[in-house]
VEXDREN-2710 file (C-alpha; in Angstrom, 1 decimal):
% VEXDREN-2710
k/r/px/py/pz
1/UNK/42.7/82.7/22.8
2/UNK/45.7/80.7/25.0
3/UNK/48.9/79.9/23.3
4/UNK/50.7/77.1/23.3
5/UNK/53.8/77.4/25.1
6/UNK/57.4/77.6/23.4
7/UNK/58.7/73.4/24.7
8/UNK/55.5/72.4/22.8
9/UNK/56.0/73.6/19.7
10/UNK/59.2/73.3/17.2
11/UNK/58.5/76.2/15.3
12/UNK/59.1/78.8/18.4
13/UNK/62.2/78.7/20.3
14/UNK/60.7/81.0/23.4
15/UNK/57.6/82.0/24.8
16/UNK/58.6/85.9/25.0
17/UNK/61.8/87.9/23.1
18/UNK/62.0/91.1/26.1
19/UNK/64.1/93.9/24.4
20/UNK/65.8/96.2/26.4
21/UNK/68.1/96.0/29.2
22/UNK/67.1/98.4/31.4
23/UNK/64.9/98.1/34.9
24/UNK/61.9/97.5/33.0
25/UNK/63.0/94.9/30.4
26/UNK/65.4/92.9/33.1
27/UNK/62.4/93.0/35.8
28/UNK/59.9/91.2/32.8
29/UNK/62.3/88.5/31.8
30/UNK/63.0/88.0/35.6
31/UNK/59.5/87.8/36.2
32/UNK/58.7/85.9/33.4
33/UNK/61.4/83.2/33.4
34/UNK/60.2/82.7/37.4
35/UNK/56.7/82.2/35.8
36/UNK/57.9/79.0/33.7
37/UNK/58.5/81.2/30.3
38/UNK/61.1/80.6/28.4
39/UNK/62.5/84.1/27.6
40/UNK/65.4/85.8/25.8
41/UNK/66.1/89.1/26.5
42/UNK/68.3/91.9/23.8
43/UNK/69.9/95.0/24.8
44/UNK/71.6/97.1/21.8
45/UNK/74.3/98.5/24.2
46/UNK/73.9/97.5/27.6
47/UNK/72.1/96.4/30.8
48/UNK/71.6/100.0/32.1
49/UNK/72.4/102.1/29.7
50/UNK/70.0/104.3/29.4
51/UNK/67.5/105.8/32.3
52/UNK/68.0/103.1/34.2
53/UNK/71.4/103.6/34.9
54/UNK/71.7/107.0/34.5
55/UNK/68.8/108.3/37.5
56/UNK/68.6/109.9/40.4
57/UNK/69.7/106.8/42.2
58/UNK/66.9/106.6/44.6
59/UNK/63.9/104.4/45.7
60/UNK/61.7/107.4/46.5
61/UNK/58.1/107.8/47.0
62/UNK/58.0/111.2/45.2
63/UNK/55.7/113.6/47.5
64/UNK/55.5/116.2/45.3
65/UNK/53.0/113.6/42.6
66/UNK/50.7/114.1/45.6
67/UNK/49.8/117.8/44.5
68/UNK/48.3/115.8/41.0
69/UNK/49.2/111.9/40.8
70/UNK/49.1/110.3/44.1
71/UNK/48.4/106.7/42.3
72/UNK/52.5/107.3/41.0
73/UNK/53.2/108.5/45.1
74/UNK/51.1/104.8/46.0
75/UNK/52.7/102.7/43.7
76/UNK/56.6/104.0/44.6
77/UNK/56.1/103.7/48.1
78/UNK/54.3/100.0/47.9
79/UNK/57.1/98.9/45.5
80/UNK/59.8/100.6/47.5
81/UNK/58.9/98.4/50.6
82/UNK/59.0/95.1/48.1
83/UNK/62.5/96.5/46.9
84/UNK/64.1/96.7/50.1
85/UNK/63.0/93.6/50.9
86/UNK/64.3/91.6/48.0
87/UNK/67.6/93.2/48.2
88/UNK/68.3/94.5/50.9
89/UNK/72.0/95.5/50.0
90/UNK/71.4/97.7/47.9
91/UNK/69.5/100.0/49.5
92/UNK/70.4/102.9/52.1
93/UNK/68.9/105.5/53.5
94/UNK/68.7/109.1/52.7
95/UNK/67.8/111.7/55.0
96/UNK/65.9/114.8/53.5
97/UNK/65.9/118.2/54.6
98/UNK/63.6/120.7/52.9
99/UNK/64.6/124.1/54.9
100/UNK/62.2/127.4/54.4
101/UNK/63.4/130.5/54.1
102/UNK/62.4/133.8/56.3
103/UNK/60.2/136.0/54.1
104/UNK/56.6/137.0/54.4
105/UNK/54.5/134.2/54.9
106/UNK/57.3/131.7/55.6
107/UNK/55.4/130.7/58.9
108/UNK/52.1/130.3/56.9
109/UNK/54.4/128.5/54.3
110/UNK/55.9/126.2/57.0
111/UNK/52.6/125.9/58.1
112/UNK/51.5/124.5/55.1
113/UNK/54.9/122.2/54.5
114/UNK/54.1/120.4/57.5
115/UNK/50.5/119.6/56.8
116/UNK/51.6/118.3/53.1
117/UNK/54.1/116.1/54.7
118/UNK/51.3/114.8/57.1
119/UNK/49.8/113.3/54.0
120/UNK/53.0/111.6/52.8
121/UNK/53.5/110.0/55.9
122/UNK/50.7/108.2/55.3
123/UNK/52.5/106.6/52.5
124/UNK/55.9/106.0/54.6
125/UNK/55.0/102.9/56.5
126/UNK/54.6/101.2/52.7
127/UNK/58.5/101.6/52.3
128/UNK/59.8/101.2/56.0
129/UNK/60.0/104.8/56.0
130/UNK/60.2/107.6/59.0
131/UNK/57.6/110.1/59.5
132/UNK/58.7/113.3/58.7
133/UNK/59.8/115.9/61.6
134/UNK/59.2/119.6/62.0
135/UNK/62.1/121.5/62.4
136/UNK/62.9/125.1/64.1
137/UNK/65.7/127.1/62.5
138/UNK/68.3/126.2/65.2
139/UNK/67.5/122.1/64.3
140/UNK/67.9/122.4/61.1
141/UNK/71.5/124.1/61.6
142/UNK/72.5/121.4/64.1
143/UNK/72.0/119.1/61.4
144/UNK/73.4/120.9/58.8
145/UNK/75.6/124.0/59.6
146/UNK/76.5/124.7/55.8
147/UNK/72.2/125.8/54.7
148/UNK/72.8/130.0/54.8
149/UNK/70.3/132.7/55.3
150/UNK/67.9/133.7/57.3
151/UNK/65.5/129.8/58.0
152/UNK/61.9/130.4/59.7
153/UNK/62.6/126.1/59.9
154/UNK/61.9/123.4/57.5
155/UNK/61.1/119.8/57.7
156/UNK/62.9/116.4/57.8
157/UNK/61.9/113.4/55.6
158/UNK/63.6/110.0/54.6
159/UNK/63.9/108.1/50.9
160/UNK/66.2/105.2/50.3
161/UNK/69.0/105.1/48.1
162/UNK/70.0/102.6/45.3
163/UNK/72.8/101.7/42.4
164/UNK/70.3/101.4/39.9
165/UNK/72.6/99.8/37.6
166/UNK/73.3/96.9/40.1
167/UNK/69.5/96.5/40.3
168/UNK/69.0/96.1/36.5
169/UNK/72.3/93.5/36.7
170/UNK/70.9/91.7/39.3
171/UNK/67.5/91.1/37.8
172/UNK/68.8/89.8/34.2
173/UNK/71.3/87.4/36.5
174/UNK/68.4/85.6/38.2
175/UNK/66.4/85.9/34.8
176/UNK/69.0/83.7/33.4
177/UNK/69.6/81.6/36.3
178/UNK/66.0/80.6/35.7
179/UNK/66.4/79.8/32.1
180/UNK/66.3/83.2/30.3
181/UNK/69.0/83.7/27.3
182/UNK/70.8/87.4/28.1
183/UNK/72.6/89.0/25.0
184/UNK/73.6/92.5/25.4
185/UNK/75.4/94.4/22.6
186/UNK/73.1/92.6/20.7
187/UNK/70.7/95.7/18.5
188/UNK/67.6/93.8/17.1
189/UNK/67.2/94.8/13.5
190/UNK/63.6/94.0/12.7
191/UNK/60.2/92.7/14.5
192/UNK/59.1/89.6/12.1
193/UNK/55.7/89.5/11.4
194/UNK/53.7/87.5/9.2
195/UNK/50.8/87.7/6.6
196/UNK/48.1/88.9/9.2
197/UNK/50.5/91.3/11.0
198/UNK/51.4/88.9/13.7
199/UNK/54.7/89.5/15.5
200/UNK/56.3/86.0/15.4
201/UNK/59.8/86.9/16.9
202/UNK/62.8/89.4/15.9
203/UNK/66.2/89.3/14.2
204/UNK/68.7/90.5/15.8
205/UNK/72.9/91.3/14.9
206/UNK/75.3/90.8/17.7
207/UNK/77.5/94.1/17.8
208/UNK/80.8/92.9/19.0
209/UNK/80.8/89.9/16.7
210/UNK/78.9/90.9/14.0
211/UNK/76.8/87.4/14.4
212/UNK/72.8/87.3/13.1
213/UNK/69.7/85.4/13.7
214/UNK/66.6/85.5/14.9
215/UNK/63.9/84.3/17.3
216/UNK/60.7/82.9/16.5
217/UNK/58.3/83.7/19.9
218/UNK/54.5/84.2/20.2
219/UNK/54.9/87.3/22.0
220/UNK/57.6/90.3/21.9
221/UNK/58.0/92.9/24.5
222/UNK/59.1/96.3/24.0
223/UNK/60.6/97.9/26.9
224/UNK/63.3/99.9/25.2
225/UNK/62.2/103.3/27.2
226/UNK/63.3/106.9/25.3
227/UNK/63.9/104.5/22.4
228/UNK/60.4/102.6/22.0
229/UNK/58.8/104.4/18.8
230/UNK/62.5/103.7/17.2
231/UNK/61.8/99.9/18.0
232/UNK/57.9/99.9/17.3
233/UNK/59.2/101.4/13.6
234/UNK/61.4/98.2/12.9
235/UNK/57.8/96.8/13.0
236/UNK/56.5/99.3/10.8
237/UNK/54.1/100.1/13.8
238/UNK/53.3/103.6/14.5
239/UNK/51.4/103.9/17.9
240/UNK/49.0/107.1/19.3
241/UNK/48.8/105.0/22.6
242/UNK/52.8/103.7/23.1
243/UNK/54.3/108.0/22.1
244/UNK/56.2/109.2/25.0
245/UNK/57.8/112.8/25.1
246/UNK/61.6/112.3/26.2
247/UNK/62.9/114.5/28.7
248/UNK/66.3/114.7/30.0
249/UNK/67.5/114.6/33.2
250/UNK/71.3/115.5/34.5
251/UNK/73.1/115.0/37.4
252/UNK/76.4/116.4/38.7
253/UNK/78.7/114.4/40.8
254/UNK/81.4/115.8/43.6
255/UNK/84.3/113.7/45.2
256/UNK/83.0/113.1/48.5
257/UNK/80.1/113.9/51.1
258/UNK/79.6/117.1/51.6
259/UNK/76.7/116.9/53.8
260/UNK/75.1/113.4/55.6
261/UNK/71.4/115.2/54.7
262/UNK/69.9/115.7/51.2
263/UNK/68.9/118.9/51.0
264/UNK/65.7/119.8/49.0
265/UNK/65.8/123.5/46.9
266/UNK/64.1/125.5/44.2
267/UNK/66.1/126.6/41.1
268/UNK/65.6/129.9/39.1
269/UNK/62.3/129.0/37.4
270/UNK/61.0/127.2/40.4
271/UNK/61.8/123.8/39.6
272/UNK/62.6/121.9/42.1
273/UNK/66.2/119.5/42.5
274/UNK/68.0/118.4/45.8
275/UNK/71.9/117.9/46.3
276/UNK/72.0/114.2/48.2
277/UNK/74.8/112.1/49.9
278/UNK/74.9/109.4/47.3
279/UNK/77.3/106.3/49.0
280/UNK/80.8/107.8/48.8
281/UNK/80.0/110.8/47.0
282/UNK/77.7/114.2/46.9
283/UNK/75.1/114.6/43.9
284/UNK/73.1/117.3/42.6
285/UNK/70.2/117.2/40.6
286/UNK/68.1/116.8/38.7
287/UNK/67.4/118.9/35.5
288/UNK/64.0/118.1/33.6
289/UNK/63.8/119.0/29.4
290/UNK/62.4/117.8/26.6
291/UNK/64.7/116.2/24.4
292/UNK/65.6/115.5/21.3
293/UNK/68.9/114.7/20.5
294/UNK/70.8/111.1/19.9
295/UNK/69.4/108.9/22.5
296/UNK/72.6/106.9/22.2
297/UNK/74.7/110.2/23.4
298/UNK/73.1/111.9/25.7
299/UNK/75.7/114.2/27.6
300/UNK/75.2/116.8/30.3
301/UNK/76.2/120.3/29.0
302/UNK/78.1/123.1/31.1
303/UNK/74.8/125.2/31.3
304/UNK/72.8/122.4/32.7
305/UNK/75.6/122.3/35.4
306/UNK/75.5/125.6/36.1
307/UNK/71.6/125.4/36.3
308/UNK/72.6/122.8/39.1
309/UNK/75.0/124.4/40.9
310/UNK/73.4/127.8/40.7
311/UNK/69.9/126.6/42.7
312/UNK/72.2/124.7/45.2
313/UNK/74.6/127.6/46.2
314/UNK/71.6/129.7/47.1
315/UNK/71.0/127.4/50.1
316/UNK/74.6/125.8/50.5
317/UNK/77.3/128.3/49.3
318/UNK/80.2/125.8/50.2
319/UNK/78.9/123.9/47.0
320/UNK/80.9/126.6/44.9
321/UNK/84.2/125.5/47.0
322/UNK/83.5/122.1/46.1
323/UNK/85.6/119.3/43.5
324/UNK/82.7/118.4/41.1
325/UNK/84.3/115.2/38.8
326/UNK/81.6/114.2/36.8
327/UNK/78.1/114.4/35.4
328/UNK/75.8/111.9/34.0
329/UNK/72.5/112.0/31.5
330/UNK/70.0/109.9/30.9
331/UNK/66.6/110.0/29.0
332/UNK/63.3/109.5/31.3
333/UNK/60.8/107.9/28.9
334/UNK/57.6/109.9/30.2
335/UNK/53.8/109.1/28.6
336/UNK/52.9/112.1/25.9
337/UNK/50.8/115.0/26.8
338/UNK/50.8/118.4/25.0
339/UNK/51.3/121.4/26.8
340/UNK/52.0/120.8/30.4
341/UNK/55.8/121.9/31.6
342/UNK/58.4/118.5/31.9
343/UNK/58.2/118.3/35.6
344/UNK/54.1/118.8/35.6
345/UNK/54.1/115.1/33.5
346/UNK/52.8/112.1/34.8
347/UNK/55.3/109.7/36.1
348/UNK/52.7/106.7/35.5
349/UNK/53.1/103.7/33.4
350/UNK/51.3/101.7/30.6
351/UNK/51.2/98.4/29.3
352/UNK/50.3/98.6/25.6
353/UNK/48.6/96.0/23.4
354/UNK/49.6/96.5/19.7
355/UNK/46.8/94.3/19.0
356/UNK/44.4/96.9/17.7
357/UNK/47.0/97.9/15.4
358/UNK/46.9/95.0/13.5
359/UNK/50.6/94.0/15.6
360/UNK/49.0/91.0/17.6
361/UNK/51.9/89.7/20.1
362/UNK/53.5/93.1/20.3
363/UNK/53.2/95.0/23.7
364/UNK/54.9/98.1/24.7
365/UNK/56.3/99.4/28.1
366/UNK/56.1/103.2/28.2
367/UNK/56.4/105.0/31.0
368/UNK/57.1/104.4/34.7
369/UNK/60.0/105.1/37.5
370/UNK/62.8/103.1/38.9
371/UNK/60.8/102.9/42.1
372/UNK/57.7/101.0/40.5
373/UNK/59.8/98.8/38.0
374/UNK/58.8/95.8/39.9
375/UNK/55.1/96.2/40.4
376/UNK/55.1/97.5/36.1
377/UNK/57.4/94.3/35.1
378/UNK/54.0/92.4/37.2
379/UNK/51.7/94.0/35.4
380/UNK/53.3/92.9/31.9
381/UNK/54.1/89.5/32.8
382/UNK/50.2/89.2/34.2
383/UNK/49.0/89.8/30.9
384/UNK/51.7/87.7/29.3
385/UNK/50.6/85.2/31.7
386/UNK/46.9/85.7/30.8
387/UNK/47.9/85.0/27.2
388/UNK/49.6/81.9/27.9
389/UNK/47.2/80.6/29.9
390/UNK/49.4/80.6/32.6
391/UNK/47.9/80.6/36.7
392/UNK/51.2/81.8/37.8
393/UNK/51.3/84.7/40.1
394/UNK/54.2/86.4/40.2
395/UNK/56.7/86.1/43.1
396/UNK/59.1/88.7/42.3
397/UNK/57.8/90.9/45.7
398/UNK/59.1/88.0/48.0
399/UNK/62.1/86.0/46.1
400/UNK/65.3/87.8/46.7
401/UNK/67.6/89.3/44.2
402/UNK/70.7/87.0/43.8
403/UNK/72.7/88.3/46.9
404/UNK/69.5/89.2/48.8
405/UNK/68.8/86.1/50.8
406/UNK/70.8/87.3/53.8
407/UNK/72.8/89.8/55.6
408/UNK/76.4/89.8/55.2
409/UNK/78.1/92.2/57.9
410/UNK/81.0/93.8/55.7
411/UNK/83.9/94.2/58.6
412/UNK/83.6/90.4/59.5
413/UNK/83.4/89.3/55.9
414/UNK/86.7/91.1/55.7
415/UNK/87.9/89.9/59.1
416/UNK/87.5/86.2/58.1
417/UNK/88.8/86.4/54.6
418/UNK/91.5/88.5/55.4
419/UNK/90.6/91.5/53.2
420/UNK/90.4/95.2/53.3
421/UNK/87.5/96.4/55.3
422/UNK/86.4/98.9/52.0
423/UNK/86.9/96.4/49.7
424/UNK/84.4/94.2/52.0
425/UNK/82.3/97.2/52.3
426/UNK/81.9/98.2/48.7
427/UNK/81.8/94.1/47.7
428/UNK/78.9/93.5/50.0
429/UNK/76.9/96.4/48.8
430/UNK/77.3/95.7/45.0
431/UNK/76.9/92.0/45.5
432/UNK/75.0/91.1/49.0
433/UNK/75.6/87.4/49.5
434/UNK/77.8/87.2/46.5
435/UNK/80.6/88.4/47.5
436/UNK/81.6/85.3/48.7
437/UNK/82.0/84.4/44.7
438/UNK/83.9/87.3/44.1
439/UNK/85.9/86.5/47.5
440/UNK/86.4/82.9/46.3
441/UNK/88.0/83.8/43.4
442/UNK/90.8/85.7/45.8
443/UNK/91.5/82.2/48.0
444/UNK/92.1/80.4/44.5
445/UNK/94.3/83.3/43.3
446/UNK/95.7/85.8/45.8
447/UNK/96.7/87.1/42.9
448/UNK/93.5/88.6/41.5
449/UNK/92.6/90.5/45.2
450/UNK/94.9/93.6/43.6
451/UNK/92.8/96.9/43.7
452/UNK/93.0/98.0/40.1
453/UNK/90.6/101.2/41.1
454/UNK/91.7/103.0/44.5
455/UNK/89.2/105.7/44.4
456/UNK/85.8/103.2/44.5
457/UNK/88.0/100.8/45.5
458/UNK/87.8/97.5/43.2
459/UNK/89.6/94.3/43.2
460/UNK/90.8/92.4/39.9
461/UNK/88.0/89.4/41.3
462/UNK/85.6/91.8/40.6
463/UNK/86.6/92.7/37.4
464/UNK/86.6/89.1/36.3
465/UNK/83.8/88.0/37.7
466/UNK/81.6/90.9/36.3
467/UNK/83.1/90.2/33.0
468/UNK/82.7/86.3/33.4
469/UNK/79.6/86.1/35.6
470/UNK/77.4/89.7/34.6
471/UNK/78.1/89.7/30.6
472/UNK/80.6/93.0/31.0
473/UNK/82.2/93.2/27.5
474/UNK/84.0/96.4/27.8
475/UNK/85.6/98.8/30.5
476/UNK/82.7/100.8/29.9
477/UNK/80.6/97.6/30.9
478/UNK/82.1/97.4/34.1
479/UNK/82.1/100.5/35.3
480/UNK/78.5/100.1/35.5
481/UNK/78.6/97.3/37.5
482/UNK/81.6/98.1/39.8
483/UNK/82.2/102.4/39.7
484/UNK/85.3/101.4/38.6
485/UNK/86.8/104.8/37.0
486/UNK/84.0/106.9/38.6
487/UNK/86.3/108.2/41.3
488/UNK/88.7/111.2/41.3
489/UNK/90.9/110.5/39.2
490/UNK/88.2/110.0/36.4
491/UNK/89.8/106.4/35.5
492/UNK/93.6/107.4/34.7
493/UNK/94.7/104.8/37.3
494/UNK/92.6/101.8/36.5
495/UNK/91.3/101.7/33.1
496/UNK/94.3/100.4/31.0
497/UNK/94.6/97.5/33.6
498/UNK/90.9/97.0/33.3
499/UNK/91.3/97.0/29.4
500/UNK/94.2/94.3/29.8
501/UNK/91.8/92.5/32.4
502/UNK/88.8/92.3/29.8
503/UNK/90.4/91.5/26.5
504/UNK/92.4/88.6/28.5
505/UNK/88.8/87.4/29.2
506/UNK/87.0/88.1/26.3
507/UNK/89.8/86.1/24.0
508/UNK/90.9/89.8/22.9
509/UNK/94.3/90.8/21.9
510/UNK/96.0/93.4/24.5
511/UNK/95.9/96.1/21.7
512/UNK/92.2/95.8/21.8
513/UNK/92.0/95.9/25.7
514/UNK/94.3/99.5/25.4
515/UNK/91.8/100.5/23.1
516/UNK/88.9/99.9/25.2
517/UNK/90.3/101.8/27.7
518/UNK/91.1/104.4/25.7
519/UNK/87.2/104.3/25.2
520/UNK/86.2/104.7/28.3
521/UNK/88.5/107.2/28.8
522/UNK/87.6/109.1/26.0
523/UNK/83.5/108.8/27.4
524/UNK/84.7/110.1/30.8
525/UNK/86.5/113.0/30.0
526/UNK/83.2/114.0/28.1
527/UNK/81.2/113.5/31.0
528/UNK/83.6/115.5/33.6
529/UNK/84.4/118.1/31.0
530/UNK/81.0/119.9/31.7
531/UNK/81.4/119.7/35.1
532/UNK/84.8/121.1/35.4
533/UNK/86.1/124.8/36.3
534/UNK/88.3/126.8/34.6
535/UNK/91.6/125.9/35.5
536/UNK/90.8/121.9/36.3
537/UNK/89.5/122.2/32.3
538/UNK/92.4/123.4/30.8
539/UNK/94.6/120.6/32.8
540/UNK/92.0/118.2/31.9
541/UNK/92.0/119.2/28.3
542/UNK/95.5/118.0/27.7
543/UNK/94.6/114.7/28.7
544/UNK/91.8/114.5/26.5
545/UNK/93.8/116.0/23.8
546/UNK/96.3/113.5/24.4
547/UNK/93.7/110.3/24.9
548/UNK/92.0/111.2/21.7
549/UNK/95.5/111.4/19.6
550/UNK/96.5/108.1/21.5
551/UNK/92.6/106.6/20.2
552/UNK/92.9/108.5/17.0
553/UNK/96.6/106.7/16.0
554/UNK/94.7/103.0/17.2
555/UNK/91.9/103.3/14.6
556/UNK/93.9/104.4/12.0
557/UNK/96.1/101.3/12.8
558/UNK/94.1/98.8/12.7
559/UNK/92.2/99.6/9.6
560/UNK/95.3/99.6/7.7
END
């Protein structure tokens, strides 16, 4: 049965209520709102909090789901090729080396590496890749002098890079440039349905301001990730088909590059994670455990670091000489299946009809990887499409990302508007095209091209135009779109000028912007604290001592 569409009928105010902020969620409504639907979208915290913004931070085809889901290997490497192509900006290119050790059999092993990696080329032409290379011992130290021990050789590989935070920005911008309503902070507190178990629409509680309502729509989409039985309950809707088994993934970050290749190892049990050059800075990761802890704090701990650091120094020992700054956490929302170890579970994705559980207009995204968020958001919105009775194919492969529709060379951007040449570097890569807002915003008001955060580095434009143009609420908020804070100095330079900068723009009193840079302060130092050695720990533990008494003195203020 076809619906009748949202403009045609008083008692629904959109088509399709999309909740959750992440790649999934923002990839629907963008899909959706190009389609003609009128869409709202609600994120509890915000646009990539979760997974999303908390990955690996790479388009990759994932050769190792060759060995038992090659369908997952297809789909990353089609979509990859789609991604680069929308927004080109954000992607770059990372160079893998996977080196093999001198032991018995390593020739045979080798042997075998190479073969496997004739397979997966295949695959690279999907996403603009480069077929991999066999290396002899001697090329694979001319690459990279800092890989110890005795090598029999390895192999060389490509996979692209990405801000996966940007991406999710970027598609809930053109989502609401096409018509769709954005509110993040915004926790829905219950899936309406009616006599028959129809979902009609949600009501929702805005955060910040502590305003409620609701939408009435004739379909609601759950793409809420780790969180999705938690949103399926405000329903009272227990689903077999939409359980997922949370597993946690880490990463550790260090304060520059310490090699131009990533470098694929095995950890202690076998697993296996990679340290990459990741834009200005080195990451290792990634760990892979169930979890079940408070999805809304998920924190690295100091033996998942070690877990880290421990695999890596067995094939780069310079890693132990290393600053490491930070780590991050987020929660991969995998489909269920009993028994088989975390890294063993299938990386696929499913669209779920709630339809047999008496929850007609309810559908469920479970599942799925940043490098097939497009291709799953097209799947979704087909079936949306379907119901609506819509022809509409969706166009999301070929229409750029706001800030994809051209190249923008960085050092004559900055030539011509008279700019730093990192500050036009790191502007063009978060922003493509749109730059040029951030830049106008500079010729209006020389003013605002201050760089409040030397270590990424970011201008005041970019502050305010993430908090005016991208729905940042918080310093927290715009460190996701902007690093600000994510550099060495772990924010103790930028953040109370970023406070001041936000609660200026969000009508907020200057006592409220200190406090949300206390905050994020307060968040940091939680994330470097596992990440930290001994001596950098007790330093750093003064200063979180001293934020928390600072934070501590604030709330007790302001609820007198």
């Amino acid at each position: 049965m076809q619906l009748e569409l949202a403009g045609d009928r008083p008692d629904v105010d959109v088509d399709v209520v999309v909740i959750g902020g992440g790649v999934n969620g923002t990839g629907v409504a963008r899909d959706a709102a190009l389609r003609g639907l009128r869409v709202a979208l609600f994120e509890r915290n915000d646009l990539a909090f979760g997974a999303s913004g908390n990955s690996s931070g790479m388009i990759h085809g994932g050769p190792r789901y060759l060995t038992y889901d090659p369908d997952v290997t297809y789909t990353s490497c089609l979509d990859s090729g789609h991604i680069q192509s929308i927004a080109p900006h954000l992607l770059f290119r990372i160079p893998f080396l996977m080196p093999v050790r001198k032991r018995f059999g390593s020739k045979v092993e080798l042997f075998a590496l190479d073969a496997f990696f004739d397979l997966y080329d295949r695959y690279q032409p999907l996403k603009h890749g480069k077929p991999h290379v066999l290396l002899g011992e001697n090329d694979v130290r001319r690459l990279e002098p800092g890989i110890s021990g005795e090598l029999e050789g390895g192999v060389s590989f490509d996979e692209w890079g990405i801000d996966g935070a940007r991406l999710c920005v970027e598609n809930a911008v053109d989502a609401h440039e096409h018509g769709a309503e954005v509110r993040t902070h915004c926790t829905v507190t219950e899936l309406v349905r009616n006599d028959d178990g129809r979902v009609t629409g949600v009501r929702f509680r805005d955060r910040l301001t502590g305003e409620t309502g609701a939408r009435n729509a004739q379909a609601v989409v759950n793409a809420t990730g780790g969180w999705a039985p938690l949103t399926n309950a405000l329903g009272n809707v227990v689903s077999k088909a939409a359980k997922i088994r949370p597993s946690k993934g880490i990463h550790v970050y260090f304060d520059r590059r310490l090699t131009n290749y990533a470098i694929a190892c095995s950890a202690i049990d076998g697993r296996q994670v990679f340290m990459e050059p990741w834009q200005n800075m080195t990451v290792l990761g990634t760990t892979d455990d169930d979890y079940y802890g408070d999805l809304d704090d998920c924190v690295a701990t100091a033996e998942e670091v070690r877990y880290l650091v421990q695999a890596v120094e067995r094939v780069f020992p310079d890693i132990r000489g290393a600053r490491s700054i930070g780590t991050w956490a987020g929660v991969r929302p995998t489909l269920y299946e009993w028994g088989p170890n975390e890294d063993a579970l299938s990386r696929d994705h499913r669209v779920v009809d709630h339809a047999a559980e008496g929850a007609d207009g309810l559908y469920s995204m479970v599942g799925g990887k940043l490098a097939s968020y497009r291709l799953f958001a097209e799947e979704m919105t087909d079936v949306l499409a379907a119901r609506f009775g819509r022809s509409a194919r969706s166009t999301t492969h070929t229409s750029p990302l706001p800030g994809g529709d051209a190249q923008l060379d960085p050092l004559l951007f900055a030539k011509a508007n008279h700019i730093d040449p990192m500050v036009a570097t790191r502007l063009e890569y978060r922003h493509g095209t749109r730059a040029e807002r951030v830049v106008e915003r500079v010729r209006k008001n020389p003013a605002e091209g201050a760089v409040v955060c030397p270590c990424e580095p970011v201008i005041e434009a970019e502050i305010r135009y993430a908090v005016e143009c991208e729905w940042a609420k918080s310093v927290d908020d715009v460190a996701r779109r902007t690093r600000l804070g994510l550099g060495s100095c772990g924010g103790m330079r930028c953040a109370a000028r970023c406070g001041a900068i936000v609660a200026e723009m969000t009508d907020r009193s200057p006592a409220e912007g200190r406090r949300l840079s206390l905050e994020f302060l307060d968040r940091a130092q939680r994330r470097r604290a596992p990440a930290l050695g001994p001596l950098q720990a007790r330093e750093e533990a003064l200063s979180l001592a001293s934020i928390r008494s600072a934070l501590g003195t604030k709330i007790a203020a302001g609820s007198e």
